[in-house]
C-alpha positions as CSV (number, residue, x, y, z in Angstrom):
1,X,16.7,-35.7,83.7
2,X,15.0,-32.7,85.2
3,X,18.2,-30.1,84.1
4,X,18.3,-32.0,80.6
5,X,14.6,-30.9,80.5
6,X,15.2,-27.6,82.0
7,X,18.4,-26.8,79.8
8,X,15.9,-27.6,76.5
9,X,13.7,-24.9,77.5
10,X,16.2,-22.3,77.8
11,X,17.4,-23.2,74.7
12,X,14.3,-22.8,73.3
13,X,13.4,-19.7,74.7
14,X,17.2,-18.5,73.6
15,X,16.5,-19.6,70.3
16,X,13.1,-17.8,69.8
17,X,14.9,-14.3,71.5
18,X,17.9,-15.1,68.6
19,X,15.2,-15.7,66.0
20,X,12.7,-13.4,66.2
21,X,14.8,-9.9,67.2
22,X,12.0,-8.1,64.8
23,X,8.8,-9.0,67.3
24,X,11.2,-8.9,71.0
25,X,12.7,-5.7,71.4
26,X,15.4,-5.5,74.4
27,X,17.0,-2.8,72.9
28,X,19.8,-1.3,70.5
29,X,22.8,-3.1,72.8
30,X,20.7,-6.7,72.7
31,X,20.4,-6.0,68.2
32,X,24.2,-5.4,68.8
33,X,25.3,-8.7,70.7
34,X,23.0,-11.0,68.9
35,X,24.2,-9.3,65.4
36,X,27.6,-10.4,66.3
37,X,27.5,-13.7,68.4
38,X,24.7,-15.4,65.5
39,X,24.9,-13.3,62.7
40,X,23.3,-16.6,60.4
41,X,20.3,-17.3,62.9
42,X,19.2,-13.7,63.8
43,X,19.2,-13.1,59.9
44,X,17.4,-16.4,58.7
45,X,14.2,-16.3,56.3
46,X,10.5,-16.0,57.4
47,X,9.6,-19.8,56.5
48,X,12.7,-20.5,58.3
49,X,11.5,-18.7,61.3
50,X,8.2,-20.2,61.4
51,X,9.8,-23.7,61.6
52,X,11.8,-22.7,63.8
53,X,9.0,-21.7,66.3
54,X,7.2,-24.5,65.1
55,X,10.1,-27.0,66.5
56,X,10.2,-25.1,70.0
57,X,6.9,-25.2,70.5
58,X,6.6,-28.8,69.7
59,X,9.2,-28.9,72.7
60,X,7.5,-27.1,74.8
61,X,4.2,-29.3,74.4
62,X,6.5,-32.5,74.7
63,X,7.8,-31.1,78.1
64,X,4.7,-29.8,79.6
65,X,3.3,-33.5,78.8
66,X,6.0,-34.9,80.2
67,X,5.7,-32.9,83.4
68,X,1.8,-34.5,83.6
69,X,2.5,-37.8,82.8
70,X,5.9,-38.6,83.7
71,X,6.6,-40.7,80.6
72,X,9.8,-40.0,79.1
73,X,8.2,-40.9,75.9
74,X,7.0,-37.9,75.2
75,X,9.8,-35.7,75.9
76,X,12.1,-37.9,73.6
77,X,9.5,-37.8,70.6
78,X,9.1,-33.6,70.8
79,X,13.0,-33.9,70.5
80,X,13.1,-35.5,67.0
81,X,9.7,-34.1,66.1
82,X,11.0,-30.6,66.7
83,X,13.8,-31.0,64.6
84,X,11.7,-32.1,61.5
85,X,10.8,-29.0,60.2
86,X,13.7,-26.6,60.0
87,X,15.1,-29.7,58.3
88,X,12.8,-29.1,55.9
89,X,13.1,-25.8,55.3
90,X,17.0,-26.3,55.5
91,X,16.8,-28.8,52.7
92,X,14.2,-26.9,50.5
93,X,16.4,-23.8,50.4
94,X,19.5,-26.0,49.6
95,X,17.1,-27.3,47.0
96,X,16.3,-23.7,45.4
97,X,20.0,-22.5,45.3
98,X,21.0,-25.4,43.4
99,X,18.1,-25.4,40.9
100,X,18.8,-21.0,40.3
Protein backbone atom coordinates (compact mmCIF):
# COMPACT_ATOMS: atom_id res chain seq x y z
CA UNK A 1 0.00 0.00 0.00
CA UNK A 2 2.80 2.28 0.82
CA UNK A 3 4.07 2.47 -3.19
CA UNK A 4 0.21 2.77 -4.23
CA UNK A 5 0.42 5.82 -1.88
CA UNK A 6 3.72 6.90 -2.85
CA UNK A 7 3.08 6.44 -6.78
CA UNK A 8 -0.32 8.98 -6.14
CA UNK A 9 1.94 11.63 -4.97
CA UNK A 10 4.13 11.63 -7.79
CA UNK A 11 1.46 11.70 -9.89
CA UNK A 12 0.27 14.53 -8.34
CA UNK A 13 3.14 16.45 -8.24
CA UNK A 14 3.70 15.36 -12.19
CA UNK A 15 0.37 16.55 -12.76
CA UNK A 16 0.66 20.07 -11.10
CA UNK A 17 4.53 20.45 -13.07
CA UNK A 18 2.20 19.46 -16.51
CA UNK A 19 -0.48 21.80 -15.43
CA UNK A 20 0.80 24.83 -14.32
CA UNK A 21 4.07 25.29 -16.83
CA UNK A 22 3.09 29.23 -16.53
CA UNK A 23 3.91 29.51 -12.44
CA UNK A 24 7.11 26.42 -12.61
CA UNK A 25 9.70 27.47 -14.80
CA UNK A 26 12.42 24.54 -15.57
CA UNK A 27 13.36 26.02 -18.54
CA UNK A 28 12.91 26.33 -22.50
CA UNK A 29 13.82 22.29 -22.96
CA UNK A 30 11.16 21.29 -20.04
CA UNK A 31 8.16 23.91 -22.25
CA UNK A 32 9.55 21.75 -25.20
CA UNK A 33 8.95 18.05 -23.77
CA UNK A 34 5.76 18.80 -21.93
CA UNK A 35 4.51 20.69 -25.28
CA UNK A 36 4.94 17.51 -27.04
CA UNK A 37 4.29 14.50 -24.66
CA UNK A 38 0.70 16.42 -23.21
CA UNK A 39 -0.02 18.86 -25.56
CA UNK A 40 -4.10 18.76 -24.16
CA UNK A 41 -3.10 19.02 -20.29
CA UNK A 42 -0.32 21.63 -20.44
CA UNK A 43 -2.82 23.78 -22.55
CA UNK A 44 -6.11 23.33 -20.43
CA UNK A 45 -8.22 26.42 -19.15
CA UNK A 46 -7.80 28.40 -15.86
CA UNK A 47 -11.00 26.88 -14.09
CA UNK A 48 -9.71 23.77 -15.39
CA UNK A 49 -6.46 24.26 -13.66
CA UNK A 50 -7.84 25.33 -10.50
CA UNK A 51 -9.73 21.96 -10.30
CA UNK A 52 -7.18 20.36 -11.13
CA UNK A 53 -5.04 21.56 -8.13
CA UNK A 54 -8.05 21.43 -6.19
CA UNK A 55 -8.14 17.44 -6.78
CA UNK A 56 -4.35 17.01 -5.90
CA UNK A 57 -4.40 18.72 -3.06
CA UNK A 58 -7.42 17.00 -1.75
CA UNK A 59 -4.90 13.89 -2.29
CA UNK A 60 -2.39 15.21 -0.59
CA UNK A 61 -4.63 16.01 2.61
CA UNK A 62 -6.14 12.38 2.18
CA UNK A 63 -2.49 10.92 2.28
CA UNK A 64 -1.01 13.03 4.98
CA UNK A 65 -4.16 11.89 7.12
CA UNK A 66 -3.64 8.66 6.25
CA UNK A 67 -0.03 8.65 7.28
CA UNK A 68 -1.42 9.98 10.98
CA UNK A 69 -4.09 7.75 11.41
CA UNK A 70 -3.49 4.74 9.50
CA UNK A 71 -7.01 4.38 8.29
CA UNK A 72 -7.28 3.51 4.77
CA UNK A 73 -10.46 5.32 4.78
CA UNK A 74 -9.25 8.35 4.24
CA UNK A 75 -6.85 7.78 1.51
CA UNK A 76 -9.71 5.90 -0.50
CA UNK A 77 -12.24 8.94 0.01
CA UNK A 78 -9.38 11.82 -1.27
CA UNK A 79 -9.22 9.33 -4.35
CA UNK A 80 -12.91 9.87 -5.51
CA UNK A 81 -13.13 13.21 -3.82
CA UNK A 82 -10.22 14.39 -5.95
CA UNK A 83 -11.67 13.34 -8.97
CA UNK A 84 -14.97 15.36 -8.48
CA UNK A 85 -14.10 18.55 -9.62
CA UNK A 86 -12.29 18.39 -12.91
CA UNK A 87 -15.34 16.27 -13.56
CA UNK A 88 -17.09 19.18 -13.26
CA UNK A 89 -15.31 21.35 -15.02
CA UNK A 90 -15.00 18.59 -17.80
CA UNK A 91 -18.69 18.29 -18.04
CA UNK A 92 -19.50 22.19 -17.83
CA UNK A 93 -17.22 22.88 -20.77
CA UNK A 94 -18.79 19.87 -22.72
CA UNK A 95 -21.97 21.67 -21.68
CA UNK A 96 -20.89 25.17 -23.23
CA UNK A 97 -19.64 23.75 -26.65
CA UNK A 98 -22.84 22.09 -27.16
CA UNK A 99 -25.11 25.05 -26.10
CA UNK A 100 -22.57 27.73 -28.76
Amino acid sequence: MDYIILLLVLGCVLVLLIVHQDIIRFGEGYNNIIGRLFPQLGSVNRSMKNAVTLGCAVVFGGVITHAYTNDESWLWNSLVFAIVPPLIQLFRGKRKQSSS
